[in-house]
C-alpha positions in Angstrom: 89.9 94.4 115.8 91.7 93.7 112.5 91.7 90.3 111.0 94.1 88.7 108.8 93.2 88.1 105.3 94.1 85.2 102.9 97.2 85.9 101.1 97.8 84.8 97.8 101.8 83.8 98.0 102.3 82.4 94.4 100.2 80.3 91.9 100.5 77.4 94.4 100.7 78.7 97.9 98.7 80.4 100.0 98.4 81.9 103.5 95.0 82.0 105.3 93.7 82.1 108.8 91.2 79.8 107.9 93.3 76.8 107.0 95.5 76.0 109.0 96.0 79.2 111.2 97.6 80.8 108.2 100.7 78.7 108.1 101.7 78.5 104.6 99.9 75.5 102.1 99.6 74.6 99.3 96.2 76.0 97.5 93.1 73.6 97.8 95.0 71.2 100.4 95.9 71.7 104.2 99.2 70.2 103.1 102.3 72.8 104.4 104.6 73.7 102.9 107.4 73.5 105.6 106.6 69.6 105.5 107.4 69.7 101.7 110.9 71.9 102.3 112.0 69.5 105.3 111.5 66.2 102.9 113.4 68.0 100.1 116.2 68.5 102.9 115.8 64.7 103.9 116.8 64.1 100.4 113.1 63.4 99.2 112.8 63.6 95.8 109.8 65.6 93.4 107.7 62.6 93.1 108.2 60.9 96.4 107.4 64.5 97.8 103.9 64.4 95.3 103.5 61.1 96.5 103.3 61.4 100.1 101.0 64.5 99.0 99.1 61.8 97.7 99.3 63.6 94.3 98.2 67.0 95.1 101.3 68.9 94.9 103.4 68.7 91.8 106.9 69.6 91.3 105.9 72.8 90.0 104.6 73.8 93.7 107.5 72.4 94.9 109.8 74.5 93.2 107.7 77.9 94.2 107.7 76.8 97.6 111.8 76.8 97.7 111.9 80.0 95.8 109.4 81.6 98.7 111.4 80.5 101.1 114.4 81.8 100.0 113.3 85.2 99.0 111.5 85.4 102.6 115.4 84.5 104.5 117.1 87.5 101.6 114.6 89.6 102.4 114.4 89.2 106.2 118.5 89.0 105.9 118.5 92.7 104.0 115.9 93.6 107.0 118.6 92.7 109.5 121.2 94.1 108.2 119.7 97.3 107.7 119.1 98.0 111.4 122.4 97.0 112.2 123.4 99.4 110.0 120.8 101.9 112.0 122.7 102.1 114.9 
C-alpha cells in the first residue's frame, strides 16, 4: 500500500496526511488555508486574517497561499483544455 507523504507547497504551506488529512495549512499550525482565501474573499483584510490566526500567519503566507491557488486553477485549466483538445 502506498502512502502519501508531506509535501512541502511553499515556504509557508504545507500538505501532510498527518495534519489535517493533508488539506493544505499553513506550516507549524492546523490553520487551512482555504479558511484564509474565503476571508480574503469576505473582504478580510491581512491583519484581520493574522488576527483571527491569532498571529500565526502573516501576510507573507497569505500572499503564497493566493499565488498557490491560482497556479493550481491555471494549471488544472491548461489540464482541461488539453484533453479537450485530445479528442
Amino acid at each position: 500500500m502506498k502512502t502519501r507523504k508531506r509535501i512541502e507547497c511553499g515556504k509557508y504551506i504545507v500538505s501532510d496526511p498527518e495534519i489535517c488529512g493533508g488539506e493544505w495549512t499553513f506550516k507549524g499550525t492546523r490553520m487551512f488555508v482555504k479558511d484564509a482565501l474565503e476571508m480574503l474573499t469576505d473582504g478580510y483584510d491581512f491583519e484581520c486574517i493574522s488576527e483571527a490566526f491569532y498571529g500565526r500567519v502573516n501576510r507573507e503566507a497569505i500572499l503564497e497561499a493566493v499565488r498557490l491557488a491560482g497556479q493550481t486553477l491555471v494549471e488544472r485549466d491548461d489540464k482541461e483544455a488539453e484533453r479537450a483538445l485530445s479528442w
